[in-house]
N, C-alpha and C positions, 0 to 999 in steps of 0.2 A: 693374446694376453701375455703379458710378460712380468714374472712376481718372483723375488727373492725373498729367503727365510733363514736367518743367520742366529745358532744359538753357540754359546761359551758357557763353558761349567767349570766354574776353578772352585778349591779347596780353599774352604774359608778361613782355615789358620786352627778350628776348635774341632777338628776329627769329622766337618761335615763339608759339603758341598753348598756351593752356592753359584744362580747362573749370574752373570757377568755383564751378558749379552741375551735377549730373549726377545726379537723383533722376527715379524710375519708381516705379508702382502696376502690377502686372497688371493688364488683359493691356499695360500698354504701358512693358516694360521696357527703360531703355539700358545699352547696355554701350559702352564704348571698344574700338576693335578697327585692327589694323592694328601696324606700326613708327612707334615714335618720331623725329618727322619735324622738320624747323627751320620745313615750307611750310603746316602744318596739321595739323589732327585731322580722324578719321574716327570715328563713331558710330554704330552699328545700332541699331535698335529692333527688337527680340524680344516679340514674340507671348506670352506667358506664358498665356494664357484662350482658348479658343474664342471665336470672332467675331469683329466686333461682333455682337450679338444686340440683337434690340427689348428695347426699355425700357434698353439701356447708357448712358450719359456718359461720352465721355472727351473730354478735352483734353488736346491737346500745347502747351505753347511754346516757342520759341526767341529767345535772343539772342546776337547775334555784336557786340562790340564793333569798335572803331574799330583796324585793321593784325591784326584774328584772322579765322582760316580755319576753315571747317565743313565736312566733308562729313556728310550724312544718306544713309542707307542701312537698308536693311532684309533682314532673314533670308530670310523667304519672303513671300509674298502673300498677302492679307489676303483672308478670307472674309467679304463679310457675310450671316448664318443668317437665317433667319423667329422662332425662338424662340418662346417663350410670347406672348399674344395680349397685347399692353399699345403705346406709343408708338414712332413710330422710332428705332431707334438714331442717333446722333449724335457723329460726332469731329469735334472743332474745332483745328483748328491756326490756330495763332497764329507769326508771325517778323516779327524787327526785326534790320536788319543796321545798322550803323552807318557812317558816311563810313569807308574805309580797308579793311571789312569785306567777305568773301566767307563767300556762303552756300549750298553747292550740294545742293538736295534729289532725291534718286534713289531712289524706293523701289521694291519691286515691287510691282506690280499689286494693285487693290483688283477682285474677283471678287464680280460680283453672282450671290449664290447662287436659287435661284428660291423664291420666297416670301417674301425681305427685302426689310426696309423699312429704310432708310438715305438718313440726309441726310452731306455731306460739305462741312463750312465753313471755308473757305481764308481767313486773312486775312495778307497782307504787305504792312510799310513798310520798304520799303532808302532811306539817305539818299543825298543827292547824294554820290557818290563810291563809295560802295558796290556791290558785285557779286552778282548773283544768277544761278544754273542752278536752274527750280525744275519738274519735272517732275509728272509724274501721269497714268498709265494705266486704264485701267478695260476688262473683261472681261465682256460680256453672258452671266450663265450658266454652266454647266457645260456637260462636254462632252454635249450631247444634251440638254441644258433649256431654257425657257424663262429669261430672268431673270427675279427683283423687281424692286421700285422702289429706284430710288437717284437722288436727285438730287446734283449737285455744283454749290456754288455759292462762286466762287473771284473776292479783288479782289486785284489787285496794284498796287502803290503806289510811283512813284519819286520823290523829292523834294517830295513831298507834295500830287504830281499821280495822275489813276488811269493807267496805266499799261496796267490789262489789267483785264475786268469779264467773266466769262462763267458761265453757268448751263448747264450741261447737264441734262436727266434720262431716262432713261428707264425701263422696265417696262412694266405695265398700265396704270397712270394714267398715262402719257403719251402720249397719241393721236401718232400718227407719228413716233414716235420713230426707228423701223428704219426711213422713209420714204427717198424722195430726197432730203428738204429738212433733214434729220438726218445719219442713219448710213449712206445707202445701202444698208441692209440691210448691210452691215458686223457682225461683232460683238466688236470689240475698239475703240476708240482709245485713241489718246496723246497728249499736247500737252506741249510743253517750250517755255519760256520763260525766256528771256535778259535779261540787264539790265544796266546799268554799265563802268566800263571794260575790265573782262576781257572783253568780246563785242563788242566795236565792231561798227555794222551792217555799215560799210562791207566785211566780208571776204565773199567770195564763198562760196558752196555748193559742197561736195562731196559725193562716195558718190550712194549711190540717187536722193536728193532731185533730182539734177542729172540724170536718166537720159535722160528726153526734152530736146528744146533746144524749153521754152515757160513763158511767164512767166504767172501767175497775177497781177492787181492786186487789191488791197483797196481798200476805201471810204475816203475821206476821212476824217481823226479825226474832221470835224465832223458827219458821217451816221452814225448807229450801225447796224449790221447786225444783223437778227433771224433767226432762222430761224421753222421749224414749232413749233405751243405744245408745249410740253415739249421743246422740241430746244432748240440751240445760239444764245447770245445773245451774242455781240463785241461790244465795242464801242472796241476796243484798235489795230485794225488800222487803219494807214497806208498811202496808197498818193500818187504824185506825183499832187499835188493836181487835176488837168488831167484826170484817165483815172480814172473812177468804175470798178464794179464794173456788171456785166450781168446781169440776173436778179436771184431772191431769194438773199440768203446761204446756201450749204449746208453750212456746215458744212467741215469739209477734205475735201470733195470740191467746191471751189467752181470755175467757171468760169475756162478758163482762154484766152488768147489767145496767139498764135503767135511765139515770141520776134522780135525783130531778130536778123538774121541777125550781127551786128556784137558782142551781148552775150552774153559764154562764159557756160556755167554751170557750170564746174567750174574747181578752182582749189585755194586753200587751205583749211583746215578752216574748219568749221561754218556760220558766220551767213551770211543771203543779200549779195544786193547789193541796189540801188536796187531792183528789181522782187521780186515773190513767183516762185519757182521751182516749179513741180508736177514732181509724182513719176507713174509708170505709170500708166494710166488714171487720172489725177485723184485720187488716194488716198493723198496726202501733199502740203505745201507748206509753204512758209517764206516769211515775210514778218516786213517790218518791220514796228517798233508805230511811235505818234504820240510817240514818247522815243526814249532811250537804250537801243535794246535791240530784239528778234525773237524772233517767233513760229512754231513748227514744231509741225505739227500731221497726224497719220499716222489711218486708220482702218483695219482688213485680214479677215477672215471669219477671222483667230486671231491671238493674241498675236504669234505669231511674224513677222508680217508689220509689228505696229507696232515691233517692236525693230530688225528690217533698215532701217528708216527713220530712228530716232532715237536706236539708241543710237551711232552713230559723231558725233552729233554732242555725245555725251556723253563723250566719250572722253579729250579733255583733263586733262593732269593738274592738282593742285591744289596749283599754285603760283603765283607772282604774275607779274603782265606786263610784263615789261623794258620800265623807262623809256624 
């Protein structure tokens, strides 16, 4: 099956939003949903087909012009099946926000079913001035299977810097994927990331993320962090230049070191402060990137444990940030 889904959101001239463009193929149908708001549109994408299945194509795009609001959302979560014997399935999402523009992606969970084959290709450019919440979970398996293969390979782009570069995969063909140096035998994560002037780094951590008082550092932008082959590849993560990272990268359960006693971690919503904040036993953290913007990133042995992480920091509504 091969289905494109193309949506446009410009600023309608009276301080609201309006989409432009708003066309779906099964399985990747949009609808507008929600009240007619002055601060944005909200739009789900509906499932219309089983899958993705091997041998599918789809592509999404998006674009948010310059003083218009997005939110993305989705119905339920996304199966990918094994199907008939032919190539991996493959959704390509494509988004471009523009200076003025906010685009916040929230979907639910992509569910690696056991015997799929799925690649998942992320590409984002927000321009300078632009705002971005762009989320993406993933679910090893059903309950009591093994998963497929899925790989996800996602670039994030601000000002026409990368921003954020990371490949995860796992399944059979990814040797240690469930490892230490990965998932920690984990079988869910989530990663959300922030960008532009609606998330300033500077605000501090709240909820779960902030549960222990210990700060987690990243590598230098100018070191890139890898994990194990087939696991987790950063290379977005910032930390004050002076204070590298210990060990090999793992992933969000990376290394953490023992706060100063001097710096809270709890405070006002969402984004970290100067240091990466870890969550209980090392299985969530937030850190800044080498930009405008932070990185939260949850694992848990089920869905439920990466939501208690991440979605309070998703919580914000969607409106714009008093000058």
């Amino acid at each position: 099956m091969r289905a494109r889904a193309h949506i446009v959101a410009e600023a309608d001239g009276r301080g609201g939003t309006r989409l432009a463009v708003l066309h779906g193929e099964s399985p990747l149908l949009l609808r507008r949903t929600g009240p007619v708001r002055d601060t944005g549109v909200t739009v789900h994408l509906v499932g219309g087909a089983a899958g993705p299945l091997r041998g599918d194509e789809l592509r999404l795009d998006i674009e948010v012009g310059p003083g218009a609001r997005l939110e993305m959302l989705s119905v339920a979560a996304s199966l990918a099946l094994p199907g008939r014997p032919a190539p991996a399935s493959r959704l390509t999402v494509t988004a471009s926000v523009a200076a003025g523009g906010t685009l916040r992606w929230l979907p639910e969970p992509l569910i690696a079913a056991s015997g799929c084959d799925h690649v998942a290709v992320t590409r984002v450019a927000v321009e300078a001035g632009g705002s971005l919440l762009w989320r993406d979970d993933l679910v090893c398996g059903r309950h009591g299977e093994e998963p497929g293969d899925v790989r996800a390979d996602t670039l994030i782009r601000y000002a026409g810097t990368t921003l954020y570069r990371h490949e995860l995969a796992v399944g059979p063909r990814a040797p240690g994927w469930d490892g230490a140096a990965v998932l920690g035998g984990a079988r869910a994560i989530g990663t959300l990331v922030a960008a532009g002037p609606d998330h300033p780094s500077s605000v501090r951590t709240s909820g779960p993320l902030s549960a222990p008082r210990s700060h987690a550092t990243a590598a230098p932008s100018s070191v890139p962090t890898s994990g194990a082959h087939g696991g987790l590849s950063s290379h977005a993560t910032a930390a004050p230049p002076s204070v590298p990272t210990s060990g090999a990268h793992s992933g969000p359960s990376s290394h953490a070191t023992a706060a100063p006693p001097s710096v809270p971690t709890s405070g006002a919503h969402s984004a970290p402060s100067s240091h990466a904040t870890a969550a209980a036993g090392g299985r969530a953290a937030v850190m800044p990137l080498a930009g405008p913007g932070w990185l939260a990133t949850a694992v848990g042995d089920d869905i439920r444990e990466v939501r208690a992480a991440l979605d309070p920091l998703c919580r914000r509504p969607l409106s714009p940030v008093p000058a």
